[in-house]
C-alpha positions in Angstrom: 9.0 13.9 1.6 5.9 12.2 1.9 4.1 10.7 -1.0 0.2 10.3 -1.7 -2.4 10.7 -3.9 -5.6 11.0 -1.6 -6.3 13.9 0.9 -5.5 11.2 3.7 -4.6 8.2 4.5 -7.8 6.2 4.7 -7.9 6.8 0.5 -4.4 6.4 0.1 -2.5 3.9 2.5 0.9 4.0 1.5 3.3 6.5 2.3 6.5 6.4 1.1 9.8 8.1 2.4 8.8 8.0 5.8 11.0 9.6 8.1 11.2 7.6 11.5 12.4 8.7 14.8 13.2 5.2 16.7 12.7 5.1 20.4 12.8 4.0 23.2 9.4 4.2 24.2 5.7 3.1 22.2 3.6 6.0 21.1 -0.3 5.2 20.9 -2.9 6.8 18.8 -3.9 9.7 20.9 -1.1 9.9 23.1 1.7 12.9 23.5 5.1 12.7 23.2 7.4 15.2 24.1 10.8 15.4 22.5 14.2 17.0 23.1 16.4 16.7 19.9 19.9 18.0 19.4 21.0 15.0 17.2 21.8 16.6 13.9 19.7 14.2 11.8 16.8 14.8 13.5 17.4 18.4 13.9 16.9 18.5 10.4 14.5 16.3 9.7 11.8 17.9 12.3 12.5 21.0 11.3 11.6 20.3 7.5 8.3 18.1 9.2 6.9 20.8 11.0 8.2 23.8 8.3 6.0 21.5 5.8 3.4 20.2 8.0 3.7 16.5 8.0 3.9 14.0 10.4 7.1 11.8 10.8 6.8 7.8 12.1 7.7 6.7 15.6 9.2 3.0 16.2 10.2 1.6 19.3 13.4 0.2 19.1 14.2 -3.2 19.6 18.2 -3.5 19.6 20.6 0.0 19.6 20.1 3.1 21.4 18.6 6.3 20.8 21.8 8.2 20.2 24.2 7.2 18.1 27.5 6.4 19.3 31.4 5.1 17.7 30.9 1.3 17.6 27.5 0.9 18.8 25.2 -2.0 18.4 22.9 -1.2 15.2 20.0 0.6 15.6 16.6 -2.0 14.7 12.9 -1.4 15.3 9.2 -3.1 15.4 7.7 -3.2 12.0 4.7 -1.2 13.6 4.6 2.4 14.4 2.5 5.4 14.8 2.3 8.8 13.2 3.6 11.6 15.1 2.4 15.0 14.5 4.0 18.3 15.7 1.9 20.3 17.8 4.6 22.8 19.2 8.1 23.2 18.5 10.6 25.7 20.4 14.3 26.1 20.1 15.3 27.2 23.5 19.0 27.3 22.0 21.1 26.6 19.2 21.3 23.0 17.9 18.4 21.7 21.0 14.5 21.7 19.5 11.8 21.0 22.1 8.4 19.1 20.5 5.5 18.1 21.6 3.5 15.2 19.5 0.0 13.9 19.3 0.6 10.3 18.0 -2.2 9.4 14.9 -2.6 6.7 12.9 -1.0 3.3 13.2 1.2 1.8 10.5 3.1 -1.2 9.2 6.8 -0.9 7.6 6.7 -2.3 4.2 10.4 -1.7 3.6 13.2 0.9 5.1 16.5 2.3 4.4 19.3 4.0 6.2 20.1 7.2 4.9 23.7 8.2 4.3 23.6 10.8 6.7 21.7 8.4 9.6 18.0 9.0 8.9 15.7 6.1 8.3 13.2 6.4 6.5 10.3 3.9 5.2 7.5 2.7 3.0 4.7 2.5 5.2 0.9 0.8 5.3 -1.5 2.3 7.1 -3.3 0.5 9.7 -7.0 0.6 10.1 -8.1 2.6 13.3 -9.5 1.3 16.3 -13.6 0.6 16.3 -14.9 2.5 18.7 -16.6 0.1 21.6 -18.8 0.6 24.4 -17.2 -0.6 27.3 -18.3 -3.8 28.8 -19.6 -3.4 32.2 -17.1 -5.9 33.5 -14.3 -3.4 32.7 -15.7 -0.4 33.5 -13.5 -0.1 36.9 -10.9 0.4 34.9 -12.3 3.2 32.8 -13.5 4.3 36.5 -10.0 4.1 38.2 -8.5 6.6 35.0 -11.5 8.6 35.2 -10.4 9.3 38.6 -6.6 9.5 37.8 -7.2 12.2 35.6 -9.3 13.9 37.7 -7.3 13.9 40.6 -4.6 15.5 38.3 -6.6 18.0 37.1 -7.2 19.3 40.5 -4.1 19.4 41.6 -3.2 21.4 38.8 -5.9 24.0 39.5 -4.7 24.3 43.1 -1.0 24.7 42.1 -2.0 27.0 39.5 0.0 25.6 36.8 -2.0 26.3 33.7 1.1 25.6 31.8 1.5 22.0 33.2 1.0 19.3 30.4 -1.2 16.8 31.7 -0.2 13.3 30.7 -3.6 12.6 29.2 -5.2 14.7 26.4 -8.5 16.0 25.9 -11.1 15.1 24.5 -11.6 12.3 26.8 -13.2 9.3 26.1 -14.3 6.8 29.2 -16.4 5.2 27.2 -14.5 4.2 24.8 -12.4 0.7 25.0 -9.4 1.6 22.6 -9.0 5.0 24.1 -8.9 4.1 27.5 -6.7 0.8 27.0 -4.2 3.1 25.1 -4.0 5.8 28.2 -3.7 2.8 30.4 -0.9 1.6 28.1 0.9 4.6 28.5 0.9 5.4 32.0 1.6 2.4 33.2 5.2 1.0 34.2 5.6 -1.8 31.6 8.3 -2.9 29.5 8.4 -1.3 26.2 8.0 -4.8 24.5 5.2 -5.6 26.3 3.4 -1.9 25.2 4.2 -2.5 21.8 3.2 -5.9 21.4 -0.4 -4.0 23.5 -0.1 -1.3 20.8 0.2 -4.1 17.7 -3.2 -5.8 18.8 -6.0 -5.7 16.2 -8.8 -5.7 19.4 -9.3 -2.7 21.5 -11.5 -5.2 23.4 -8.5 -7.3 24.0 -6.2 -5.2 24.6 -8.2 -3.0 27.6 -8.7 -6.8 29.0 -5.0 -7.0 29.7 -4.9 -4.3 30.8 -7.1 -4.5 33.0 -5.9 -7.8 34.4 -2.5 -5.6 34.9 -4.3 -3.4 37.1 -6.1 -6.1 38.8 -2.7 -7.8 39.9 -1.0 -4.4 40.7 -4.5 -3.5 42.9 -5.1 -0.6 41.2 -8.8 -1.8 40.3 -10.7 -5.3 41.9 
């Protein structure tokens, strides 16, 4: 399914045959997605993703719908997505799988094709991972304000006792680290899909954790 000829994709950036799920929503490197599938081309293709191990590509839709319907508008998506691997997988009945993703590694669609059957899948590039920066001092209220959202919903998982509750933010945390904490900011917040991706697209973590920031200035969240 998925071509390369390096144990990774830092010594082998293309990957070819791609399958993508397109949705309505941006996934980040780092961030979870949980998924309930019953469409029969995706049935198939997560099943054969996690039975092999591989990750499949998530792109946020930018005209159609994530179900397909008789005479509905054609499905089209960004040109940058992330990898999505497959932490857990249940099928609480026939036909309906339940996921749960970790998004990876960024990349760029160098060309796609629908699939007979509905799939898309692609020839991808990978793109380069975030540096890893120190946060400026002038934005460290913002790494502050998700330190304390996360805390606050830690606790109140420990009180309810819900050990089985999926937090929206994953461990290992990193406050101190611009990307991460502009990408868990990206998430959580209530923005337009467009305006995440075109967040998720930017070459600067710097940059990026500054809008966001000034998001969270204007909604009060942080002075």
């Amino acid at each position: 399914m998925i071509a390369t000829q390096g144990s990774s994709m830092t010594t082998q950036p293309l990957l070819h045959d791609l399958p993508l799920f397109p949705l309505g929503t941006v996934l980040f490197p780092g961030g979870l997605l949980p998924l309930r599938i019953f469409e029969v081309r995706y049935l198939d293709m997560i099943g054969k993703c996690h039975k092999a191990g591989v990750p499949f590509g998530v792109v946020s839709l930018t005209q159609g719908s994530e179900v397909r319907k008789a005479g509905a508008t054609a499905e089209a998506f960004s040109a940058i997505g992330t990898l999505a691997t497959i932490q857990t997988l249940e099928s609480p009945q026939a036909g309906l799988l339940q996921i749960e993703c970790t998004g990876t590694q960024r990349f760029r669609v160098r060309a796609s094709a629908l699939q007979k059957h509905g799939l898309w899948t692609a020839e991808v590039e990978a793109i380069a991972d975030d540096v890893a920066l120190e946060i400026p001092d002038d934005l460290r209220p913002t790494s502050a304000a998700l330190w304390r959202l996360v805390d606050t919903l830690e606790e109140r998982k420990r009180r309810q006792g819900n050990e089985g509750v999926r937090l929206p933010v994953a461990a290992p945390y990193r406050f101190d680290d611009c990307g991460w904490v502009a990408n868990r900011w990206s998430e959580l917040l209530p923005m337009q899909p467009a305006l995440k991706q075109r967040l998720m697209e930017l070459d600067s973590p710097l940059m990026r954790l500054e809008l966001v920031s000034d998001f969270l200035a204007r909604a009060g969240i942080v002075e």
